[in-house]
C-alpha distance (Angstrom), angle and dihedral (degrees) to the residues before:
residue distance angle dihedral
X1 . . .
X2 3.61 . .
X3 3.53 94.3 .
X4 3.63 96.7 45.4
X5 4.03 89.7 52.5
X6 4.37 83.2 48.1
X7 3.67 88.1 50.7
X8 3.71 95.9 48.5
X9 3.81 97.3 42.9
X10 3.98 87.8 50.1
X11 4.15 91.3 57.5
X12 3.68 82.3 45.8
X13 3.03 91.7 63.8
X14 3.51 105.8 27.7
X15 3.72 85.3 62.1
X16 3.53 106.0 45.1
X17 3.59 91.8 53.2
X18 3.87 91.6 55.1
X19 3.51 91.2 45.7
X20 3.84 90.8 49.3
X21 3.51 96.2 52.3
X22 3.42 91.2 43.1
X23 3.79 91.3 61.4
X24 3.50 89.1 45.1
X25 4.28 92.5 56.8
X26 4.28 85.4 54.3
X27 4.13 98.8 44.2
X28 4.34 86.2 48.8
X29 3.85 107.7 110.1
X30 3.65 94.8 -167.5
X31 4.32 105.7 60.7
X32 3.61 118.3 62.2
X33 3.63 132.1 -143.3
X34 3.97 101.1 -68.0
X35 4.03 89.2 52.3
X36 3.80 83.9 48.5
X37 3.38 97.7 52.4
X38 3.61 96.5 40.9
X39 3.93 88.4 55.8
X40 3.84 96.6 51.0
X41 3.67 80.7 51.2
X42 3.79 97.6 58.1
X43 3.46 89.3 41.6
X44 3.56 100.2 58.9
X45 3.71 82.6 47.1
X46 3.44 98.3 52.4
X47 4.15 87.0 46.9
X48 3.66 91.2 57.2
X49 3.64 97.3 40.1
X50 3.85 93.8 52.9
X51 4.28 90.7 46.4
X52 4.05 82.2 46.9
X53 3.97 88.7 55.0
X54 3.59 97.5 46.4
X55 4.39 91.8 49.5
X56 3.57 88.0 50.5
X57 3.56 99.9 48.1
X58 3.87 91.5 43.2
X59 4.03 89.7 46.8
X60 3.89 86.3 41.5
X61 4.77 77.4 62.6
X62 3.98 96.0 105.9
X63 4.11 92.1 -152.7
X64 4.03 96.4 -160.6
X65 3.77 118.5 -170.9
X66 3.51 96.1 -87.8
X67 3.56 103.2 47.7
X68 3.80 119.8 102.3
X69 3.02 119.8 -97.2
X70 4.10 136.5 -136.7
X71 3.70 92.2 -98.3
X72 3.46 100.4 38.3
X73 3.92 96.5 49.7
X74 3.71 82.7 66.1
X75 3.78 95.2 57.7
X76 3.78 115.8 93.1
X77 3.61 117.3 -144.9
X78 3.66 125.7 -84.8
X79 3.79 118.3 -130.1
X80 3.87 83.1 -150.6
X81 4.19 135.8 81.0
X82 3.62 123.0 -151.7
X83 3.73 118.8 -167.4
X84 4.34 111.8 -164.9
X85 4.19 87.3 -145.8
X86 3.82 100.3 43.8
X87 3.45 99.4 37.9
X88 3.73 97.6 44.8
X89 3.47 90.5 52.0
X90 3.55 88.8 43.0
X91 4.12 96.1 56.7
X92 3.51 91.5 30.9
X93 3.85 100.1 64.6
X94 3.71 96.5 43.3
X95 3.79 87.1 52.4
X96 3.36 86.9 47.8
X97 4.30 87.3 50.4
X98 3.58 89.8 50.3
X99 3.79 97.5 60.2
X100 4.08 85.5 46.2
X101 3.74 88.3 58.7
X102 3.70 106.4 44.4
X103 3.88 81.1 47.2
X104 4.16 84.7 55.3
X105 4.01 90.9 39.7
X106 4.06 90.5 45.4
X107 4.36 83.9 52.7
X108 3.66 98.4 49.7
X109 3.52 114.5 124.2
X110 3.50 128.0 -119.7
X111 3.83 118.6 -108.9
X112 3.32 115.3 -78.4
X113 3.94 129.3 -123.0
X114 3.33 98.2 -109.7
X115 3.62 97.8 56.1
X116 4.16 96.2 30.2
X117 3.86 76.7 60.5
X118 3.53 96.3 68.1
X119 3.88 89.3 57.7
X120 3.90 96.9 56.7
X121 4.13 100.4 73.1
X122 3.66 128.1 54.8
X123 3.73 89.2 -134.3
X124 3.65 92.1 54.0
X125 3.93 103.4 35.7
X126 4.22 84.4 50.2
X127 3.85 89.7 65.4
X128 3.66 92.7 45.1
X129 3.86 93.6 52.9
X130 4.37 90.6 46.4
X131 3.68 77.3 59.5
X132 3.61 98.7 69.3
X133 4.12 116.4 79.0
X134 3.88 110.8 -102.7
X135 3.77 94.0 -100.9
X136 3.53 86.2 66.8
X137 3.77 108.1 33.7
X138 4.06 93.0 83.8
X139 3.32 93.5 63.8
X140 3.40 102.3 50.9
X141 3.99 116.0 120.3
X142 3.64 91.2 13.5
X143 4.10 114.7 153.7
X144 3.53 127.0 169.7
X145 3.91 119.3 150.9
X146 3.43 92.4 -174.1
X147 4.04 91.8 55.6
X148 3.85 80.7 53.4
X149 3.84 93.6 59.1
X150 4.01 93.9 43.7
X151 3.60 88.7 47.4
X152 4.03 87.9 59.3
X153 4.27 82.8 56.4
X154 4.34 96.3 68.9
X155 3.77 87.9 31.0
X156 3.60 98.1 58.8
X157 3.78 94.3 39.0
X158 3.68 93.2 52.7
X159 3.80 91.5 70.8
X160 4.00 93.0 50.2
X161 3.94 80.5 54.4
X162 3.85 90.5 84.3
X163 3.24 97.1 48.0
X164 3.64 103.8 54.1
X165 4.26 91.0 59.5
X166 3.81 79.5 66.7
X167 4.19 82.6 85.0
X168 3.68 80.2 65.0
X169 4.26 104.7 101.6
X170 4.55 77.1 -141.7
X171 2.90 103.2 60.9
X172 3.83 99.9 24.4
X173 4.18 87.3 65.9
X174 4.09 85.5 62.4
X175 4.17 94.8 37.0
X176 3.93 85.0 141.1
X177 4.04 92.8 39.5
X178 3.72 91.4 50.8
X179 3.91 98.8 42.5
X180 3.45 90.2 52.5
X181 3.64 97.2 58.6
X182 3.95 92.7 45.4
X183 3.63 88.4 59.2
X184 3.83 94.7 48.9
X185 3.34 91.5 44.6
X186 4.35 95.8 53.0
X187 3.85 85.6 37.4
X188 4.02 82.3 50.8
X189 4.28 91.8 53.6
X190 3.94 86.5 35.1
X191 3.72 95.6 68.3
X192 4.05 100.6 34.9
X193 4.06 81.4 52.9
X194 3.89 99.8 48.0
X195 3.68 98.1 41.6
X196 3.92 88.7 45.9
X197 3.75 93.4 52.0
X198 3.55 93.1 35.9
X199 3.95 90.9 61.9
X200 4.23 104.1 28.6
X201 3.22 118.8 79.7
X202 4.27 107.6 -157.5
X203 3.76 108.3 152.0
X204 4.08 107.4 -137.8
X205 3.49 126.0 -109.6
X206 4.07 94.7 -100.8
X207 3.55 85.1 66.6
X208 3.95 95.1 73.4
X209 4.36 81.8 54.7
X210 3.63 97.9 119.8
X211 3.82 85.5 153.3
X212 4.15 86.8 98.4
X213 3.65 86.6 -116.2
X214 3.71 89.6 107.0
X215 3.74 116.6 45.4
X216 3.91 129.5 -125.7
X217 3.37 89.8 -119.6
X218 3.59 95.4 53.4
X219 3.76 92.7 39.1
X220 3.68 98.2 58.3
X221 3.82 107.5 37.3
X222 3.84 129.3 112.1
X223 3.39 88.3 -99.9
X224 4.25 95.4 64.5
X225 3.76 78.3 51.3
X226 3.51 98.9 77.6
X227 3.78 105.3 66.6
X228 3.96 92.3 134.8
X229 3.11 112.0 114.0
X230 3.85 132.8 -9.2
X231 3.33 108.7 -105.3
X232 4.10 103.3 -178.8
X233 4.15 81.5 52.4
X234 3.75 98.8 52.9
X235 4.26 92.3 38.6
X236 4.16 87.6 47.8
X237 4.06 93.4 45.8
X238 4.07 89.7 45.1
X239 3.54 92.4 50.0
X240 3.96 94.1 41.7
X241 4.04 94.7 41.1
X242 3.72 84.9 46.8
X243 3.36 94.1 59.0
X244 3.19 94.5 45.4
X245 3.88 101.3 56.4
X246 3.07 96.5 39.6
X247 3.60 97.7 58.1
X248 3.65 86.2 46.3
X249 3.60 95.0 53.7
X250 3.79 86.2 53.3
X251 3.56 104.6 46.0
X252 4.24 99.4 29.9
X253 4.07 90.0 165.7
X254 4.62 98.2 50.0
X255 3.62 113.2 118.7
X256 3.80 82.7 -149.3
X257 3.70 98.8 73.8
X258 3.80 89.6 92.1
X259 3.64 85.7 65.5
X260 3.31 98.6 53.2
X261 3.54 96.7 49.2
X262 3.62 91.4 56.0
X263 3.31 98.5 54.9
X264 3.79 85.3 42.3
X265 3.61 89.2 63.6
X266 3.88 104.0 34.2
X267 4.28 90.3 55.1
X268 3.43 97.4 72.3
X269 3.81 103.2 34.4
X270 3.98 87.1 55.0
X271 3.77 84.6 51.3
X272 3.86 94.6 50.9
X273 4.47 94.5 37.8
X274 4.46 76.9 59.7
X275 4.03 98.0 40.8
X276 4.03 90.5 54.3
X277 3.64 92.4 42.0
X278 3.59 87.4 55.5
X279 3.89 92.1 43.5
X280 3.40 100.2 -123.2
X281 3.88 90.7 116.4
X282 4.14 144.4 29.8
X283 3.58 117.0 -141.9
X284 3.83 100.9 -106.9
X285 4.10 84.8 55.9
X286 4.04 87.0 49.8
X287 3.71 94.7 45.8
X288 3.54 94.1 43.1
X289 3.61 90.2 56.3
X290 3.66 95.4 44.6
X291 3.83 86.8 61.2
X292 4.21 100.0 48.3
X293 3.51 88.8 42.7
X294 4.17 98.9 46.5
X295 3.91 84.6 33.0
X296 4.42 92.0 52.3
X297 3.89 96.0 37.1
X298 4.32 87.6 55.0
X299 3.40 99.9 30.3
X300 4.10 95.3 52.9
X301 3.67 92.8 54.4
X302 3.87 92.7 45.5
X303 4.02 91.8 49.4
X304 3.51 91.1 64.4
X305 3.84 106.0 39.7
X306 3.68 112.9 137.1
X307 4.16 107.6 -101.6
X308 3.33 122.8 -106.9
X309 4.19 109.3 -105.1
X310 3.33 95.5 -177.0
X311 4.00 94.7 64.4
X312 4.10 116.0 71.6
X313 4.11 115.4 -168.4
X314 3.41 107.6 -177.0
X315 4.06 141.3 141.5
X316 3.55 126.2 -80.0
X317 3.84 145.7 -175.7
X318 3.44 138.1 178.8
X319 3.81 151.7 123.3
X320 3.60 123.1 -78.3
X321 3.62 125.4 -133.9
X322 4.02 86.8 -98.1
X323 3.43 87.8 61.6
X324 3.77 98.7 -100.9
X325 3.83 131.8 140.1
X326 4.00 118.8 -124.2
X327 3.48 125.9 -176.0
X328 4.05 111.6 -169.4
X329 4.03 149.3 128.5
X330 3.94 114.1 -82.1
X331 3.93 125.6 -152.3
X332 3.61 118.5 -149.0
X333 4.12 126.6 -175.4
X334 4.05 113.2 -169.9
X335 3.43 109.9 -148.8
């Protein structure tokens, strides 16, 4: 790009001072028309001749293989290294964990008799509620289908989040780079969810409704069983936190990174203040998926930042100027 811009500017220029002095040969009082003529002439020439320098200096350019090209030059450096084998085995076997753990979440059992008996009498369902620690009690027969739908809202708008950094001219040189790790990170969260669900058994707080609000049938399905751990919070805050570090990671020097954070961080806790309301989740299940996911959508990114070349660690030994032997590691930064 740079040398298309140089290019330009040059003809610019080129031009405007031919066409400036030819301007100058026809406003002159004191040549007549052969001098005129002849100085059109040797302008023209001298337009040509300078356009004919510049193609043969740009055709004398020998672009080898591993010189940059046009394209490229206008790339900024990613912070970030993605390897075809390692990451496609990567994203491939949590997808591949993901569809093992619906299939365990989709084969849960319902709740059995014994136990959905302890959740038809007051008496009964008390003691099972003074069971749970105190960060959880409060939320305990929650049930708001309406908290369910707004919950969907943040949820759904935290995986657009992503995207919309792809206005950034960072990021947007490494589209393909960058896309890549989002998926590997959600496919990442995907499988530690599934499997988790798929194999705990937590009933959800609508299942201690015994106002008749919530039905039996409702209350004491598979699906109630699965209370451990919020999924919609840890997919939200891996999507958001993504984003987040990513950009970051891109753009080290933006005063705007504050910003981004803080929406990074605000997603997912609206998403898990609607998903207990709705008592589909305690607060130990929401926090503990606000940590996996935040913890996956940073740590993904920051496992495959590119390694610094300029910094050497490496053994060393010695004798001081006392006279004494050392053996220890050495640190070495190339400027």
């Amino acid at each position: 790009m740079k040398k298309t811009l140089l290019l330009l500017a040059l003809m610019v220029c080129v031009t405007t001072f031919a066409q400036q002095k030819f301007q100058n040969s026809i406003n002159s009082n004191h040549v007549d028309d052969s001098v005129s003529f002849t100085s059109e002439l040797n302008i023209t020439t001298d337009f040509i001749s300078e356009n004919r320098n510049i193609q043969e200096t740009l055709s004398s350019i020998n672009f080898e293989s591993k010189d940059k090209t046009v394209l490229e030059t206008q790339k900024s450096d990613s912070p970030y290294e993605w390897k075809w084998l390692r990451d496609g085995i990567w994203t491939g076997v949590a997808l591949g964990a993901s569809a093992g753990g619906l299939m365990l979440i989709q084969k849960k059992d319902d709740l059995p008799m014994n136990e959905s008996a302890k959740f038809l009498t007051e008496e009964s369902l008390q003691k099972e509620i003074d069971k749970l620690s105190f960060l959880d009690r409060w939320v305990a027969g929650n049930h708001s289908e309406s908290a369910s739908k707004i919950s969907d809202i943040p949820f759904a708008v935290s995986f657009v989040a992503p995207f919309a950094l792809l206005f950034d001219d960072e990021i947007n040189d490494h589209t393909g780079q960058y896309l890549g790790l989002y998926i590997e990170s959600l496919a990442t969260t995907a499988a530690l969810y599934t499997i988790t669900a798929g194999l705990v058994d937590r009933s959800r707080p609508y299942v201690y409704d015994s106002s008749g609000d919530t039905s039996n049938d409702r209350r004491f399905k598979n699906n109630g069983q699965r209370s451990f751990y919020s999924g919609h919070v840890a997919a939200t805050a891996t999507a958001t936190f993504f984003a987040a570090k990513a950009y970051s990671d891109f753009n080290p020097d933006s005063n705007g990174k504050i910003y981004v954070w803080a929406g990074a961080a605000v997603l997912p806790a609206a998403v898990g203040v609607f998903r207990m309301e709705a008592g589909q989740h305690f607060l130990t299940d929401v926090l503990l998926g606000y940590v996996l996911g935040a913890g996956t959508g940073i740590l993904v990114p920051e496992l495959h930042k590119r390694k610094m070349e300029n910094v050497d660690i490496y053994p060393s030994s010695g004798r001081s100027y006392n006279g004494d032997s050392y053996n220890g590691m050495a640190f070495r930064y190339t400027f």
